[in-house]
C-alpha positions in Angstrom: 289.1 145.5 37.6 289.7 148.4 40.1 288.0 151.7 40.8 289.6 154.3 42.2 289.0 156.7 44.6 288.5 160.5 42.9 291.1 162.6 43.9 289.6 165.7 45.1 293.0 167.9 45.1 291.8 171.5 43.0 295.0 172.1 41.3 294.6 168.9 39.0 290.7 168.5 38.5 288.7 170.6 35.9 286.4 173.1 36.4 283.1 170.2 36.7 285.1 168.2 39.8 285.8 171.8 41.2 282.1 172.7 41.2 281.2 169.0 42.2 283.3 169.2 45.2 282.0 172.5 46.4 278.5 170.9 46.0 279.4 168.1 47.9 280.9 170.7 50.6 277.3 172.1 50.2 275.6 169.3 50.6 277.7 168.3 54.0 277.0 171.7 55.5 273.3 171.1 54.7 273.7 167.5 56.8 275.8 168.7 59.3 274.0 172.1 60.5 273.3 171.5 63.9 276.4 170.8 64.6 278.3 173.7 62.4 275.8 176.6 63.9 277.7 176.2 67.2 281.1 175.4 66.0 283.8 177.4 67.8 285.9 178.6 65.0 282.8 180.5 63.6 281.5 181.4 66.4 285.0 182.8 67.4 285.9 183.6 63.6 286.5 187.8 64.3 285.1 189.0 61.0 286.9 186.1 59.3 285.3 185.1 55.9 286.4 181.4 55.3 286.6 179.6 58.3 288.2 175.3 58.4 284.8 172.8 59.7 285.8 169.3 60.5 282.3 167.6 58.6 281.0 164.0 57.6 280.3 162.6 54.4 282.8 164.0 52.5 284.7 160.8 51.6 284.3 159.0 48.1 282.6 155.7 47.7 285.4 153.4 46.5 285.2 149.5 45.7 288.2 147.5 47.2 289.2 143.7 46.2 291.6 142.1 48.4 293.7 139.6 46.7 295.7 138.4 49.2 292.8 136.3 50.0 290.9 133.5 48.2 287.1 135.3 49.0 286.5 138.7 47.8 284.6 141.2 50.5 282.0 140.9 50.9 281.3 137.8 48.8 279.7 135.1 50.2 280.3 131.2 49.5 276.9 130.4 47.9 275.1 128.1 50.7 273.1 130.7 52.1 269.1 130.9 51.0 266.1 133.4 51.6 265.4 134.4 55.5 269.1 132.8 56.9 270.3 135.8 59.6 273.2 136.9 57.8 274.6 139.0 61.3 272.6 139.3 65.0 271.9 141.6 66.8 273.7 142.5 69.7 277.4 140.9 68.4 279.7 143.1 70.0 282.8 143.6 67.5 285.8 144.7 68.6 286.9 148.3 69.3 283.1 149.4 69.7 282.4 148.6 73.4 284.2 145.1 74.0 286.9 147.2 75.8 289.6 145.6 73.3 291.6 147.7 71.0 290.0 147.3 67.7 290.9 146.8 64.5 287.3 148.7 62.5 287.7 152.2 61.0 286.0 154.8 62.7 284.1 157.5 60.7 286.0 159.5 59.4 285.5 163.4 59.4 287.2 166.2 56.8 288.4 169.6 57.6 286.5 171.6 54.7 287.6 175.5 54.1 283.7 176.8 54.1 282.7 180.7 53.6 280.5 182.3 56.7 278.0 183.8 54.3 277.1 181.1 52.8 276.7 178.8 55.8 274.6 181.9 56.8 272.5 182.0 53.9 271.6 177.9 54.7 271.0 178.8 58.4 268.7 181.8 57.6 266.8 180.2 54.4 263.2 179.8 56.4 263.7 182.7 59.2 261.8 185.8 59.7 260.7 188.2 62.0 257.3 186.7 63.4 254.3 188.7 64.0 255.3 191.4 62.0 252.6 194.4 62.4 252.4 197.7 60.3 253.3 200.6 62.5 252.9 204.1 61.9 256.9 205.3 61.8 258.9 204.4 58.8 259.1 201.1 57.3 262.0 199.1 57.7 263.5 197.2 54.2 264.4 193.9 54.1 265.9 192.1 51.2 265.5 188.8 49.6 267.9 187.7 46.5 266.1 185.8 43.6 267.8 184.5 40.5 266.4 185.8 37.2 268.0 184.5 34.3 270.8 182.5 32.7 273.6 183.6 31.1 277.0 182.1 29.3 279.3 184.0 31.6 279.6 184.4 35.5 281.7 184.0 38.4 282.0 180.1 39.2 280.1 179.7 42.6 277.3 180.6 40.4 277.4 178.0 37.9 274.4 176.0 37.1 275.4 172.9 36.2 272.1 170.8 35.5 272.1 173.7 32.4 276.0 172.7 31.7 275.4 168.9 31.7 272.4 170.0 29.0 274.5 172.3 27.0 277.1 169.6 26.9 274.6 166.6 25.6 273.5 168.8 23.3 276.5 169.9 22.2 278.0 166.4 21.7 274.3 165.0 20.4 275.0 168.1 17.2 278.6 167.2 16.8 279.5 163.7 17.3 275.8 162.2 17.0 275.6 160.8 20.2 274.0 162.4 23.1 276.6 162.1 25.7 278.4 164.1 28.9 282.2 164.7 28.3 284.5 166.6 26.9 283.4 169.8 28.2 283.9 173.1 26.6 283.8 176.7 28.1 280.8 177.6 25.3 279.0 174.5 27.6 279.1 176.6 30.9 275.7 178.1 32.4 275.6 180.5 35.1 273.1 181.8 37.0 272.4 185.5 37.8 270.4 187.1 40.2 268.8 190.4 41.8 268.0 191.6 45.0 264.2 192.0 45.6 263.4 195.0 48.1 260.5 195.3 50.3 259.6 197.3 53.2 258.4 196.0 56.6 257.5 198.2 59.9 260.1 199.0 62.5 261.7 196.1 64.9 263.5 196.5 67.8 265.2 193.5 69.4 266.1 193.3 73.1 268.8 190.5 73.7 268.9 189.5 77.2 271.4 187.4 78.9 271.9 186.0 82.2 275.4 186.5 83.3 275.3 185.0 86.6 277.1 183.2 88.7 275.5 179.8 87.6 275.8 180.7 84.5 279.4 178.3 83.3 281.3 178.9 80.3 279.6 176.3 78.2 276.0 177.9 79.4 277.8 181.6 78.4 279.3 180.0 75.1 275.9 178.6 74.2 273.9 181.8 74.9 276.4 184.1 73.0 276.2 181.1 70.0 272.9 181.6 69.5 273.2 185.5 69.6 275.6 185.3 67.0 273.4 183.6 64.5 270.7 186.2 65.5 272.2 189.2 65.3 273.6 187.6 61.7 270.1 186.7 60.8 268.9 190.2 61.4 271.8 192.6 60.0 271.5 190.3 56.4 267.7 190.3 56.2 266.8 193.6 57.5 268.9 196.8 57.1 267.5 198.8 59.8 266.4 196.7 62.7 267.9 197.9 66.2 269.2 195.5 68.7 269.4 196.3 72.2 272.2 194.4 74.6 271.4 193.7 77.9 273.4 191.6 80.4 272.1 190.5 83.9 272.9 189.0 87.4 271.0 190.7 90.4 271.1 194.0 88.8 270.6 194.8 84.5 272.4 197.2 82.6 272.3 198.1 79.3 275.9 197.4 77.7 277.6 197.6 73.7 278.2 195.0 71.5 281.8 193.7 72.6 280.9 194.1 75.7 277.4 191.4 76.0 279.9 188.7 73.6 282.9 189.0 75.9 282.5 190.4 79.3 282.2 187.7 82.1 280.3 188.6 85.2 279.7 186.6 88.7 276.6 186.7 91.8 273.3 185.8 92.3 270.3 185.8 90.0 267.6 188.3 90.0 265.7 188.0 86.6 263.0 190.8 87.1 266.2 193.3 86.8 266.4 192.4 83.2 262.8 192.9 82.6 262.1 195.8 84.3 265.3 197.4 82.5 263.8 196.3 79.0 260.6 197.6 80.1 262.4 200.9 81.1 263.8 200.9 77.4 260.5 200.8 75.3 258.9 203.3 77.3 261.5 205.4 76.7 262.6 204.5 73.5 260.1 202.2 71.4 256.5 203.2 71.8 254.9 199.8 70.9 252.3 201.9 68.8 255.9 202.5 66.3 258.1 199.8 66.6 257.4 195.8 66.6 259.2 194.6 69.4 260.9 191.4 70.3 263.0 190.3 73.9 264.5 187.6 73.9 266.3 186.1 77.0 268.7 183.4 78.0 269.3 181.9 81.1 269.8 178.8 83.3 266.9 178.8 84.4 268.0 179.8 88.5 266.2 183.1 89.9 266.4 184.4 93.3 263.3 182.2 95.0 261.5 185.2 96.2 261.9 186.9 92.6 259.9 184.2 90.3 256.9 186.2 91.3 257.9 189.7 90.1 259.5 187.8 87.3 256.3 186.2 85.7 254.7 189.4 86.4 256.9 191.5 84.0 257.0 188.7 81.5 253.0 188.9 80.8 253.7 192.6 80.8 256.5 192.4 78.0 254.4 189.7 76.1 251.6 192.4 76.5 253.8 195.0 75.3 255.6 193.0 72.4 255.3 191.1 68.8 256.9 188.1 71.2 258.7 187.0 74.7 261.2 184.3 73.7 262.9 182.5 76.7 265.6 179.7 76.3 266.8 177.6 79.4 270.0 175.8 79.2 270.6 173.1 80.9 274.3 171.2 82.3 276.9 170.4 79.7 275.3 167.0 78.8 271.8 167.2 79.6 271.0 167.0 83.4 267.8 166.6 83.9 267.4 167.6 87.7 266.6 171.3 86.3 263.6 170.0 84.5 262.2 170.4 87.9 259.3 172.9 88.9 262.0 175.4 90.4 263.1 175.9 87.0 262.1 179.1 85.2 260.9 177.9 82.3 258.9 175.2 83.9 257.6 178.6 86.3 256.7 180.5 82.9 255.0 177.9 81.1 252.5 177.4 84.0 251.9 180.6 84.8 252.3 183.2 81.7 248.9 184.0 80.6 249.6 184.9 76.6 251.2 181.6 75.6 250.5 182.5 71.9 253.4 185.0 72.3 255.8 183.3 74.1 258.2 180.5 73.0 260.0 178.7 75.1 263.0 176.4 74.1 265.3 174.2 76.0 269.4 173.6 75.7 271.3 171.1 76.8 273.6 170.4 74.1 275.1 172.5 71.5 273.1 171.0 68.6 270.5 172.8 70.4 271.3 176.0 69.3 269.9 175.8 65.4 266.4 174.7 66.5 266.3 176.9 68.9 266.6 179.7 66.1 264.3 177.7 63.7 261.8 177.6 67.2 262.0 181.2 67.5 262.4 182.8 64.2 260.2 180.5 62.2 256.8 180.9 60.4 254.7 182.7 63.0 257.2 181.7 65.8 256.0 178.2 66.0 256.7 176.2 63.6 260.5 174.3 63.4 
C-alpha cells in the first residue's frame, strides 16, 4: 500500500484541485497574516497585483513506509501499556540546539503567487473608521460587497464549491444510483455572484504623522511606512472620499505628498509638538471639526526632545479634544528592547498623563508581526477592540 503525495502542478489537475489549491493558499494567508501584512515584496510591490509569499502549511500530508527496515515508522514493538512515557521532556535531538549538524527536516515554507486585493480584503474584513459622527457637510460613501445569489456560470475565483460537491452527489445519486463525489461535469459547477452595497457616512479626514528623526533606523521607518501602507489601503477600498493628510517630522513638521512621506529619509533631533501643532494648524484651516470626523495618527520611537514632552502632551489632549481619535504607536529596537519601556518613553509619558483616554489608543512595536494588530487595535470596533 502507498499514498502519494497530490501533485499540485495547475497544468495537469482539474478544475476541483485548481480551486482546492487556491483555498488551501487562502487558508495559509488566513494563518500566516501577521507575518504577510509586513512582508517586503508587498509592501515594496509598486502597484504590482500578484506578488510571490514564502508561507507555511502548504505541504500535503503524505504516509511513508520504509522498507529497508524490518519496523515500519512509527510502529511500535507491542510491549508498551497505558501511562509508559513514550518521549521526555527536555531530550535534546540533534540539529535543534545540541550544536551538532542534524539530520531532522526543518519546516518547510512555499513561495505562493498571491493577489494584493485579496490579501487586502482578509486584512480589512473587521476594520472601520471608529467613532464615526454625522456632520453637517456631505456624506462620504463607503462600500461593502455582499453575495446575492447563485448561478451556473462565473468566473472561477468565484466558485462555490460546497454547492458543486452538492450538484455533483445529486447528479451521480439521479444517474448512477448512488450518491457519490466524482466524475465532475461543467453542468455540476456553482458560482457565486455578488453586488456592491452603498451607504453614506460623514466626512473623515486622516492626518498620518511620522517621526523621521534621527533615531528613527530603517527597520523603525520600514515599520511605520508598513503600517501606512495597509491604512491608506484600508481607507481608499472602503471609503471613496476620505482625505489623507501626510506629515513628516524631526525638530520641525511639514506637510509633504504621497511619495514623498513613503520614501524620503530625513536625519536630527526630535521635537514632537512640531507635528502637532502643524496638524492642529491643518484643521483649523482646513477641517472644521463641526464638518469633518477627524483622525491623527502618529508613529514614532518614542524619543522627544526632554524639555518638549510637556508641550507635547499638551497638544495631544488638544487633538484628542478636537478629533474622533489620537492614535500613537511606539516602536521599539529591531528585536524587542525593552530599555524604552522606561518612563522617558513617550507612550509611557501619554498614557499617564493624557486626560481623554477613551480617545486615544496606544500600541506598541517591536517586531514586524506587530504591524496587523496594530491596525486591528486602531481600526477595530469602536477603536478598542482587537
Amino acid at each position: 500500500m502507498s499514498v502519494q503525495r497530490n501533485d499540485w502542478s495547475l497544468q495537469r489537475k482539474g478544475i476541483i484541485d485548481q480551486e482546492r489549491h487556491k483555498e488551501r493558499v487562502k487558508d495559509a494567508v488566513k494563518k500566516n497574516l501577521g507575518s504577510i501584512v509586513s512582508n517586503e515584496s508587498i509592501i515594496l510591490s509598486k502597484g504590482r497585483k500578484q506578488v510571490k509569499i514564502p508561507m507555511r502549511a502548504l505541504d500535503e500530508y503524505k504516509f511513508r513506509f520504509d522498507y529497508r527496515k524490518k519496523k515500519h515508522v512509527g510502529q511500535g514493538d507491542g510491549k508498551t501499556k497505558v501511562g509508559d512515557v513514550i518521549g521526555r521532556e527536555g531530550q535534546q535531538q540533534q540539529g535543534q540546539g545540541s550544536g551538532e549538524a542534524g539530520s531532522n527536516p526543518g519546516q518547510d515554507y512555499y513561495e505562493a503567487d498571491v493577489n494584493i486585493d485579496e490579501i487586502a480584503a482578509l486584512i480589512f474584513e473587521d476594520l472601520q473608521l471608529p467613532f464615526l459622527e454625522e456632520k453637517a457637510k456631505q456624506a462620504v460613501q463607503s462600500k461593502t460587497t455582499k453575495f446575492t445569489e447563485i448561478r451556473r456560470t462565473g468566473a472561477m475565483s468565484n466558485l462555490d464549491k460546497r454547492r458543486s460537491l452538492l450538484e455533483n452527489i445529486r447528479r451521480n445519486a439521479r444517474e448512477q444510483g448512488q450518491a457519490k463525489v466524482g466524475g465532475f461535469k461543467k453542468d455540476d459547477l456553482r458560482f457565486k455572484s455578488w453586488e456592491e452595497e452603498l451607504k453614506y457616512e460623514s466626512n473623515a479626514v486622516i492626518i498620518a504623522m511620522m517621526d523621521v528623526s534621527g533615531s528613527m533606523s530603517e527597520f523603525k521607518k520600514y515599520i511605520a511606512r508598513s503600517f501606512y501602507f495597509w491604512m491608506v489601503r484600508f481607507l481608499r477600498t472602503k471609503y471613496d472620499h476620505v482625505q489623507i493628510v501626510f506629515i513628516s517630522h524631526h525638530t520641525e513638521a511639514k506637510e509633504v505628498t504621497e511619495e514623498q512621506f513613503f520614501t524620503q529619509g530625513e536625519s536630527g533631533g526630535t521635537v514632537v509638538s512640531s507635528a502637532y501643532k502643524l496638524a492642529l494648524d491643518l484643521i483649523a484651516e482646513r477641517y472644521p471639526p463641526r464638518d469633518w470626523n477627524i483622525y491623527p495618527f502618529h508613529f514614532s520611537d518614542g524619543d522627544n526632545y526632554y524639555s518638549d514632552n510637556d508641550e507635547a502632551v499638551k497638544l495631544a489632549d488638544k487633538l484628542i479634544e478636537t478629533c474622533n481619535l489620537f492614535g500613537y504607536g511606539e516602536i521599539g529596537e529591531e528585536g524587542g528592547s525593552a530599555y524604552r519601556r522606561a518612563s522617558g518613553a513617550l507612550l509611557s509619558i501619554f498614557e499617564d498623563r493624557i486626560k481623554n483616554k477613551d480617545r486615544f489608543i496606544g500600541v506598541r512595536i517591536d517586531e514586524k508581526e506587530d504591524v496587523y494588530p496594530a491596525l486591528k487595535k486602531f481600526f477595530g470596533k469602536q477603536g478598542i477592540e482587537v
